[in-house]
FIDRENGU-704023 format. One line per 2 residues: number of its first residue (from 1); their letters; for each residue z, y, x of N, C-alpha, C. Coordinates in steps of 0.1 Angstrom, whole numbers, plus 5000, padded with zeros to 4 digits. Each point is the difference from the previous one (the first is absolute). Example, Ala and Ser with C-alpha at 12.3 -4.5 7.8 and 13.67 -1.06 7.14 Angstrom:
2
1> AS> 5078:4943:5132:5000:5012:4991:5000:5012:5009; 4993:5011:4996:5000:5011:5009:5008:5011:4992
END
This chain:
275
1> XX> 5000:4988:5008:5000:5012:4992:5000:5013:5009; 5009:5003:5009:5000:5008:5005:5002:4997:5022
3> XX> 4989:5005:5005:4997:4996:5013:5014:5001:5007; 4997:4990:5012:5016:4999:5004:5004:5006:5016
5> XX> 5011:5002:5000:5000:5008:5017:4999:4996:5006; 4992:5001:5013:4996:4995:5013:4999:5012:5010
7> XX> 5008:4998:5011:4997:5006:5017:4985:5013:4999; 4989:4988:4992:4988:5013:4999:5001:5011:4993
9> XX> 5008:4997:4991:5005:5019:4993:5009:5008:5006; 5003:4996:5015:5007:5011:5007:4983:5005:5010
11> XX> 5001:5010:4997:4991:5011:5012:5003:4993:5012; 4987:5001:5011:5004:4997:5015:5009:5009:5004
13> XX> 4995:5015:4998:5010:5003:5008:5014:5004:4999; 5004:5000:4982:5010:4999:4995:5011:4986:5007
15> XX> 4992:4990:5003:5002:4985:5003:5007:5006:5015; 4992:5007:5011:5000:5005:5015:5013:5005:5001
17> XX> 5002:5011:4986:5012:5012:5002:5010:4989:5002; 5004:4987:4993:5012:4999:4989:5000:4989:5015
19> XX> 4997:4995:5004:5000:4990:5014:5003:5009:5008; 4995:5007:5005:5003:5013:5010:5017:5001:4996
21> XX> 5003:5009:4990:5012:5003:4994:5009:4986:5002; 4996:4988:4998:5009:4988:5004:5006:5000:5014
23> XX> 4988:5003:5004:5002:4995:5015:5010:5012:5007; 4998:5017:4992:5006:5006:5007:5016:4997:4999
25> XX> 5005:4990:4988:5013:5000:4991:5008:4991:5009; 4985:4987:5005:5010:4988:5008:5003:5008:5016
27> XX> 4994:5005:5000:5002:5014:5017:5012:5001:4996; 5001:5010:4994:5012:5012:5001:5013:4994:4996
29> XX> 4998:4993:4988:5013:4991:4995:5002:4989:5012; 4994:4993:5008:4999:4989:5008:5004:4987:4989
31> XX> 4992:4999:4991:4998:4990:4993:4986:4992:4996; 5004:4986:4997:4988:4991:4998:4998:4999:4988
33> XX> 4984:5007:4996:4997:4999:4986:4995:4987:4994; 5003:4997:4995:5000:4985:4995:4990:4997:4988
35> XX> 4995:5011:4994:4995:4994:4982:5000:5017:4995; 4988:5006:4998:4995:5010:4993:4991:5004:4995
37> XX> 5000:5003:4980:4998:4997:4994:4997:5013:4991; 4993:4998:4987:4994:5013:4995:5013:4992:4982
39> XX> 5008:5013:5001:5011:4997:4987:4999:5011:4991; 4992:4997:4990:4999:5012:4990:4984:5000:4990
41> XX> 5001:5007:4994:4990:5000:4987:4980:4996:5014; 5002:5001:5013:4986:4993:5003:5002:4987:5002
43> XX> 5013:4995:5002:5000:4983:4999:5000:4994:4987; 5004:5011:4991:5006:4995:4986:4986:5002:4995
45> XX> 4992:5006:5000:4981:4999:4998:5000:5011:4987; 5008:5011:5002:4993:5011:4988:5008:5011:5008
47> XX> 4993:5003:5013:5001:5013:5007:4990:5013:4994; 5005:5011:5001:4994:5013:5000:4991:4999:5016
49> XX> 4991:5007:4995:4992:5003:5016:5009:5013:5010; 5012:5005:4992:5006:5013:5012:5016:4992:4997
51> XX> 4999:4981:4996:5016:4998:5003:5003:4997:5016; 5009:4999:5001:5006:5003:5014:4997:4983:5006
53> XX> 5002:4998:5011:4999:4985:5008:5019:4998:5007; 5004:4992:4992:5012:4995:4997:5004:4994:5008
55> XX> 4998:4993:5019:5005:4995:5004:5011:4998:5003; 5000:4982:4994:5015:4998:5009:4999:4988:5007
57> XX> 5011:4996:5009:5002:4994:5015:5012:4991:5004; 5000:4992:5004:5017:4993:5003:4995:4996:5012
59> XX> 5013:5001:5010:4997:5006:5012:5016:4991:5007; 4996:4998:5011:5015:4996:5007:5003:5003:5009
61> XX> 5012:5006:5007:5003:5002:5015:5003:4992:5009; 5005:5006:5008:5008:4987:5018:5010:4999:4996
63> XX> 5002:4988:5006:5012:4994:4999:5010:5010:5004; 5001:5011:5007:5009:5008:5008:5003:5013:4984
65> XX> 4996:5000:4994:5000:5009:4986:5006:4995:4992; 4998:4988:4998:5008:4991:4989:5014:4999:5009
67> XX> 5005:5003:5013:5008:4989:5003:5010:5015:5004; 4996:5011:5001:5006:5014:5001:5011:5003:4991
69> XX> 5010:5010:5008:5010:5005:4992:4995:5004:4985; 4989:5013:5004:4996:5007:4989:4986:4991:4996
71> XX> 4999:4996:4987:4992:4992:4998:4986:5009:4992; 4986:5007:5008:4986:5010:4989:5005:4993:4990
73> XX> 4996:5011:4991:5002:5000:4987:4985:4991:5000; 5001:4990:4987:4995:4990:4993:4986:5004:4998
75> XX> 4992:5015:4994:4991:5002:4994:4993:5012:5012; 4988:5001:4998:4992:5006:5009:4988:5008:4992
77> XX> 5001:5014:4996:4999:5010:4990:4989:5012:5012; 4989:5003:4992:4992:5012:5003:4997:5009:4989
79> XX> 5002:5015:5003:5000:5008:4991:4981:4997:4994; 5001:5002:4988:4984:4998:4995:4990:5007:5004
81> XX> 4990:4999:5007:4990:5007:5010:4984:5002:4989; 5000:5008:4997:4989:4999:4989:5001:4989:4987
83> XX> 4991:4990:5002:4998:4985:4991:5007:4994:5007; 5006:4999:5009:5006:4986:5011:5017:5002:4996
85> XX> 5004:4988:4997:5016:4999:4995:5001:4987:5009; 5009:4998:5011:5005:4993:5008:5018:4998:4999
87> XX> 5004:4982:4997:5012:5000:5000:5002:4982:5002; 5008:4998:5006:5001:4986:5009:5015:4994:4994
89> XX> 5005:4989:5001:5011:4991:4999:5001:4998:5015; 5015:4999:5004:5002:4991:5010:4998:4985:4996
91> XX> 4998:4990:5010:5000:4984:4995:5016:4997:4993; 5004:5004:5007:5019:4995:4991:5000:5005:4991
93> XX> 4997:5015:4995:4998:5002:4986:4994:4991:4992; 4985:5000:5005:4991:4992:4991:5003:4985:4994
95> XX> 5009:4992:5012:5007:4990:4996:5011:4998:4991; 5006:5008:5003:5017:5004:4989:4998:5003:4986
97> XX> 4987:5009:5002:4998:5002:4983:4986:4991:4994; 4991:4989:5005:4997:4991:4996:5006:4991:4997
99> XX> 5016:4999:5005:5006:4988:4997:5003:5005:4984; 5001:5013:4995:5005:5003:4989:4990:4996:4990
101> XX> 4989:5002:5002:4988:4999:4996:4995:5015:4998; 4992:5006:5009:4990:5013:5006:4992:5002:4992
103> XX> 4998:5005:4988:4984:4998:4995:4989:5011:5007; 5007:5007:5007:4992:5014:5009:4993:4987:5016
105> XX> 5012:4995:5002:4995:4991:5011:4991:4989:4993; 5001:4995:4995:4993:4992:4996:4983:5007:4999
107> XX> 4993:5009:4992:4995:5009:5000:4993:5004:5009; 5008:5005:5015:4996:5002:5008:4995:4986:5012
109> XX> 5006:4987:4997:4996:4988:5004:4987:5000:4993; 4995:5000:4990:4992:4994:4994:4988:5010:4999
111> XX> 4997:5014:5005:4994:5013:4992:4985:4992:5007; 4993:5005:4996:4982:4996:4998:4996:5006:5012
113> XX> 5008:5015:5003:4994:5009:5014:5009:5000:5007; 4995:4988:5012:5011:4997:5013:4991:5009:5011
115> XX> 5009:5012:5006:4994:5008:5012:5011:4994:5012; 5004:4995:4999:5000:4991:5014:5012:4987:5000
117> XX> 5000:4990:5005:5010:4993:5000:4997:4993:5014; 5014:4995:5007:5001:4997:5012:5014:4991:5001
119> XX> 4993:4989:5011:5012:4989:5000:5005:4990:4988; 5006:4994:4999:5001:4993:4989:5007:4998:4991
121> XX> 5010:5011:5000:5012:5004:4989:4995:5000:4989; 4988:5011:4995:4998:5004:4990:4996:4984:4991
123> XX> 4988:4992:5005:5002:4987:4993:5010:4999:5000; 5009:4997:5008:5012:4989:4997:5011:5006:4987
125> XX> 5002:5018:4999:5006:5002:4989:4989:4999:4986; 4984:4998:5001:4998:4997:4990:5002:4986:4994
127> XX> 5006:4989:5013:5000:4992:4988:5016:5001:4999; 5007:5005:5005:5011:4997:4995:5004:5009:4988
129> XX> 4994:5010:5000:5003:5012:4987:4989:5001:4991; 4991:4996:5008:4986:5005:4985:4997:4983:4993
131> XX> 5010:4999:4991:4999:4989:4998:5004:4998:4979; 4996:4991:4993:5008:5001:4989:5016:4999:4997
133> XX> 5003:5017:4994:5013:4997:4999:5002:4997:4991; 5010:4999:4993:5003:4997:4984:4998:5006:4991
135> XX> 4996:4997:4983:4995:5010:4995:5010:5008:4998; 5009:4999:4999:5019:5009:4996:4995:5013:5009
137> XX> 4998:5000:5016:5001:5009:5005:4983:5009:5000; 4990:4994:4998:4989:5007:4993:5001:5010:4985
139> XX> 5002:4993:4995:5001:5008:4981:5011:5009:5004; 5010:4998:5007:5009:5014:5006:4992:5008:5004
141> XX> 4996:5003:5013:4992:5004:5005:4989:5015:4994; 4991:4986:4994:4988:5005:4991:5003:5010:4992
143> XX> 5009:4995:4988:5010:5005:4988:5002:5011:5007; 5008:5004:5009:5006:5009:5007:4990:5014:5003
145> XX> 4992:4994:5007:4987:5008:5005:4991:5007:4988; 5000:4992:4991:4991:5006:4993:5008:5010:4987
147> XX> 5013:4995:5000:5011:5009:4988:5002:5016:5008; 5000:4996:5014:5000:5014:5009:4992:5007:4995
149> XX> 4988:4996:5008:4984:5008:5001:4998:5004:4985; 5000:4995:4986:4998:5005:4991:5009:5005:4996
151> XX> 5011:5003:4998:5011:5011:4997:4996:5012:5007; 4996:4998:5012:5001:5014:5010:4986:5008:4995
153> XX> 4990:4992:4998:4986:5008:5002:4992:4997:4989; 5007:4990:4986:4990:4996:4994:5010:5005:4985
155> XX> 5010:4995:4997:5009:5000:4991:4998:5015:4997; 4995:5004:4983:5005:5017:4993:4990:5009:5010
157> XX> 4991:4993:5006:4987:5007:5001:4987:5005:4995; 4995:5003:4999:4987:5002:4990:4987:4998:5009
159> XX> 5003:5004:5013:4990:5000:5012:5010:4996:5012; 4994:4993:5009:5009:4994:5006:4984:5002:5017
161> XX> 5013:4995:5008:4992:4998:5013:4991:4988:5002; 4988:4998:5005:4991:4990:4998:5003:4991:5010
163> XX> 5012:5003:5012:5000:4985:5011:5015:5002:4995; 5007:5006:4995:5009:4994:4996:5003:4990:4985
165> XX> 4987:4998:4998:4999:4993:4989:4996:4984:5003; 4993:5003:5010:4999:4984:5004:5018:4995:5009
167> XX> 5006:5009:5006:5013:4994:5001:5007:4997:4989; 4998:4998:4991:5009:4990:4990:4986:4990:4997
169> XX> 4989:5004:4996:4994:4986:4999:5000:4987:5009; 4997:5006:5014:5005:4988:5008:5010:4993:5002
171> XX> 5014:5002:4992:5006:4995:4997:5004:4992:4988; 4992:5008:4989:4999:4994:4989:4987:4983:4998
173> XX> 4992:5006:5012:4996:4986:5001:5001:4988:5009; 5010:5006:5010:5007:4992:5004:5012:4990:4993
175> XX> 5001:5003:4987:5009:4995:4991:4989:4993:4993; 4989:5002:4996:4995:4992:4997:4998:4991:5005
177> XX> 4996:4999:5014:4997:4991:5009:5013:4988:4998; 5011:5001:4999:5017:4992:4998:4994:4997:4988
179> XX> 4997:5008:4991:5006:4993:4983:4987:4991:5001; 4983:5000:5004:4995:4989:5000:4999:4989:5010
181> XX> 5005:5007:5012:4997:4987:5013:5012:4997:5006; 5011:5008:4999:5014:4997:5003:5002:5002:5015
183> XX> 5013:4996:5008:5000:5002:5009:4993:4993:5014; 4994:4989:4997:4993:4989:5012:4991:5010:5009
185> XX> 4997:5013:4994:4994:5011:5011:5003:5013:4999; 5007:5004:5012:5003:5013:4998:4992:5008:4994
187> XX> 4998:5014:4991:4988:5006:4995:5000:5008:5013; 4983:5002:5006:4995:5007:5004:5003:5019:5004
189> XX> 5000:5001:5011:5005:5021:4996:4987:5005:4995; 4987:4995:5000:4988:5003:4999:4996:5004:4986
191> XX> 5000:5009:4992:4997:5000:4987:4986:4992:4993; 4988:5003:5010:4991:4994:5000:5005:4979:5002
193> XX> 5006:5004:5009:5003:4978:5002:5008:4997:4990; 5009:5009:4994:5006:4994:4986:4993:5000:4988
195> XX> 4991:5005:5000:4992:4999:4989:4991:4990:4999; 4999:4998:5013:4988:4987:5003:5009:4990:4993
197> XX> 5012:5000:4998:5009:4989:4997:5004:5000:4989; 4998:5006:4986:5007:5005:4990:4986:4997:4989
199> XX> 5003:4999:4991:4990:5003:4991:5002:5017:4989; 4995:5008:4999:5007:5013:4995:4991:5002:4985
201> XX> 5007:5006:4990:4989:5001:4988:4990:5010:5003; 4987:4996:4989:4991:5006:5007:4999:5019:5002
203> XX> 5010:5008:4990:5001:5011:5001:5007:5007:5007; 5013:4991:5009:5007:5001:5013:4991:4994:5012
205> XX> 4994:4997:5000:4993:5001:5009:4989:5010:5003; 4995:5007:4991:4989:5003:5000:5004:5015:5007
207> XX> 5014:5003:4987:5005:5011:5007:5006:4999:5013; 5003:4992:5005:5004:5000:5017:4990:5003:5007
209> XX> 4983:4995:4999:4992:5005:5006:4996:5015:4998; 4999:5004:4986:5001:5013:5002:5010:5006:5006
211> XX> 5011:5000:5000:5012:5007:5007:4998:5003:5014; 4995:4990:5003:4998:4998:5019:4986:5011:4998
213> XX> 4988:4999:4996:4989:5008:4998:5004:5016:5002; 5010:5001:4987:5003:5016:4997:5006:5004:5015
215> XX> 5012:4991:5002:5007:5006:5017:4994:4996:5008; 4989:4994:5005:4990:5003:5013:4997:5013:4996
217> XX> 4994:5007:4987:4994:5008:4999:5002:5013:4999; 5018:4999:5005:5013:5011:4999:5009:4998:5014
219> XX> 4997:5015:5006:5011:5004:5008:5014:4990:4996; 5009:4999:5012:5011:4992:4997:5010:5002:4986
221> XX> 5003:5017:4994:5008:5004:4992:4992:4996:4992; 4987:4998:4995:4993:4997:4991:5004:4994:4988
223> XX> 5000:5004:4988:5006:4999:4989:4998:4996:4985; 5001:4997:4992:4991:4992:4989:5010:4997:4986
225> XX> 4998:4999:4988:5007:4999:4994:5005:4984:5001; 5005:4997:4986:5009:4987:5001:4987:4989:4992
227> XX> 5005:4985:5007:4988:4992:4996:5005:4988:4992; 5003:5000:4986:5006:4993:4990:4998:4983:5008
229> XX> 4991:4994:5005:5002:4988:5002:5007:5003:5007; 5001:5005:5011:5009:4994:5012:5011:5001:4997
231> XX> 5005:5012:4990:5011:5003:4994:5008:4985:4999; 4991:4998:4988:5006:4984:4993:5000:4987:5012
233> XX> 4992:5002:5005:4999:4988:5011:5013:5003:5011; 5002:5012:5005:5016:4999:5007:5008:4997:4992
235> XX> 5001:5011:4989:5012:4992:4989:5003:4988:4999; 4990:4990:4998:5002:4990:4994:5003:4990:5013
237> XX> 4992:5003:5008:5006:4989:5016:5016:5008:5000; 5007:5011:5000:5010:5004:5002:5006:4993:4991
239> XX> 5000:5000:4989:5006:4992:4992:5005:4990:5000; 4986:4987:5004:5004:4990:5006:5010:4998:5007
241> XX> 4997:5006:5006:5007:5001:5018:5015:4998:4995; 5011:5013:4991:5012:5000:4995:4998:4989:4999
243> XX> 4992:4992:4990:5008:4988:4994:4999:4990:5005; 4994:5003:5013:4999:4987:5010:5012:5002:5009
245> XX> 5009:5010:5001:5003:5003:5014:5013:4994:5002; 5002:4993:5008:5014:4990:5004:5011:5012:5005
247> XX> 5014:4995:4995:5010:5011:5007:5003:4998:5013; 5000:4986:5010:5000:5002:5010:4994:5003:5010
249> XX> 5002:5003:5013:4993:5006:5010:4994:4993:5010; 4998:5004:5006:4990:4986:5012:5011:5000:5011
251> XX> 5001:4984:4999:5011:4999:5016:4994:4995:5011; 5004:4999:5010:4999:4999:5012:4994:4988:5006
253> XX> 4993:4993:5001:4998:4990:5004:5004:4995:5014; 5010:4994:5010:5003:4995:5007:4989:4999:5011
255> XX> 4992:4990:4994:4991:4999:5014:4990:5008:5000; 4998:5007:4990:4992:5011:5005:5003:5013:5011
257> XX> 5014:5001:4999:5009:5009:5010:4997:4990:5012; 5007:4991:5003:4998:4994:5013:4983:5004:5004
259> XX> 4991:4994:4993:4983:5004:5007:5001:5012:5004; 5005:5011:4992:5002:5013:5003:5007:5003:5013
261> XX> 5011:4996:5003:5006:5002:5018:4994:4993:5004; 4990:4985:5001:4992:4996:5011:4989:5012:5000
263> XX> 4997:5003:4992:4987:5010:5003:5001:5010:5006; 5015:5008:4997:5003:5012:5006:4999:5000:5012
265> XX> 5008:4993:5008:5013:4992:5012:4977:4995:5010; 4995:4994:4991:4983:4997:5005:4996:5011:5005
267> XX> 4999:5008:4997:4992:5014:4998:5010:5009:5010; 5007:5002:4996:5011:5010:5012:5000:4996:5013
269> XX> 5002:4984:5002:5000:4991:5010:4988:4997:5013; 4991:5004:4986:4983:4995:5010:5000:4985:4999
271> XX> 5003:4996:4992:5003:4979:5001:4989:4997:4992; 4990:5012:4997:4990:4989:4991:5005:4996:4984
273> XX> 4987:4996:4993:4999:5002:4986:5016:4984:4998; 5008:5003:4991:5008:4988:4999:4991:4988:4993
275> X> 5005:4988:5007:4996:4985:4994:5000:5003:4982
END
């Protein structure tokens, strides 16, 4: 239905800046960039042509940083340079809050526009994190994401923002993706790959392709009134979602922590990808 993201929809030389900009980050910080990735409305496949390029990065230090009195702070931040938004995880972050379950990491394991990855971390946290979690902690998630996004930007509107409108759809079909296929695969961050996956009625769909149409064809503020299917179609996956939604919370799984300190303790160490 709607074309999906690929490496080719970044500019060469947009592609040159954002590598350049890596390379200047692992310099100065004295860190190893590990996995960087395009996180935002061009991975998610209904970018504006003046939206910004969203990079983000997880990155690890020496062993002599980790082992220091004063321990860098965890996250690696550049003020926004034009279109270019640059922002990194340390690896021990990235691990500690995948054990929780990350849906930003996960996201960023999985995004369609990979501008660089190096060494073998980055596989090894996808399989350990980009993997099916339970549906309890998805329909949280989703539910969550999309009750936001439409309260803020969509809810007692008459005209509303046109990429803020696809942030609750992508969610809203992400719910659909659980209520018909359930959990055996994580839903896609790809709006276009979740659709591949979903069957949608014919007048929500049709208007999703117009929606994407009108905002190619609108500056980023670009604005539009309200679009009665999609209306009903978030409502109603929202809906679901309540009455699917379990009260407890996602626990901890044991050996998943342990893979997690072999990986770390791998990577800090220089000992190579763990058995």
């Amino acid at each position: 239905m709607l074309p999906h993201a690929t490496i080719a929809d970044i500019p060469p030389d947009i592609r040159a800046q954002i590598l350049s900009r890596l390379d200047d980050i692992a310099r100065s910080e004295d860190v190893r960039i590990l996995l960087a990735v395009e996180s935002g409305s061009r991975a998610w496949g209904f970018a504006s042509a003046d939206s910004d390029y969203d990079v983000r990065f997880l990155y690890v230090r020496g062993l002599e940083d980790y082992a220091a009195l004063t321990v860098p702070r965890d996250v690696i931040e550049r003020p926004i340079d034009g279109a270019l938004d640059f922002s990194g995880w340390d690896l021990r972050k990235a691990l500690t809050l995948g054990l929780r379950w990350n849906p930003a990491l996960v996201e960023w394991l999985t995004s369609p526009i990979v501008y660089a990855e190096a060494g073998w971390e980055a596989q090894a946290l996808r399989r350990l994190f980009a993997v099916p979690e339970g549906q309890a902690a998805l329909i949280r998630h989703y539910l969550g994401l999309a009750y936001r996004q439409f309260a803020r930007h969509i809810d007692g509107r008459a005209a509303v923002n046109l990429k803020k409108y696809f942030y609750v759809v992508r969610p809203a079909v992400a719910l659909l993706w659980l209520e018909t296929r359930g959990a055996s695969e994580t839903p896609p961050m790809s709006l276009p790959a979740l659709l591949d996956g979903v069957s949608l009625p014919a007048d929500v769909a049709d208007a999703i392709v117009d929606l994407r149409a009108r905002k190619l064809a609108a500056v980023e503020a670009g604005r539009g009134p309200r679009v009665g299917a999609l209306d009903a179609f978030c409502t109603a996956r929202m809906d679901w979602a309540r009455a699917h939604l379990p009260a407890a919370g996602v626990g901890e799984d044991p050996a998943k922590r342990e893979a997690a300190e072999r990986l770390f303790h791998a990577s800090v160490f220089g000992l190579g990808a763990p058995a």
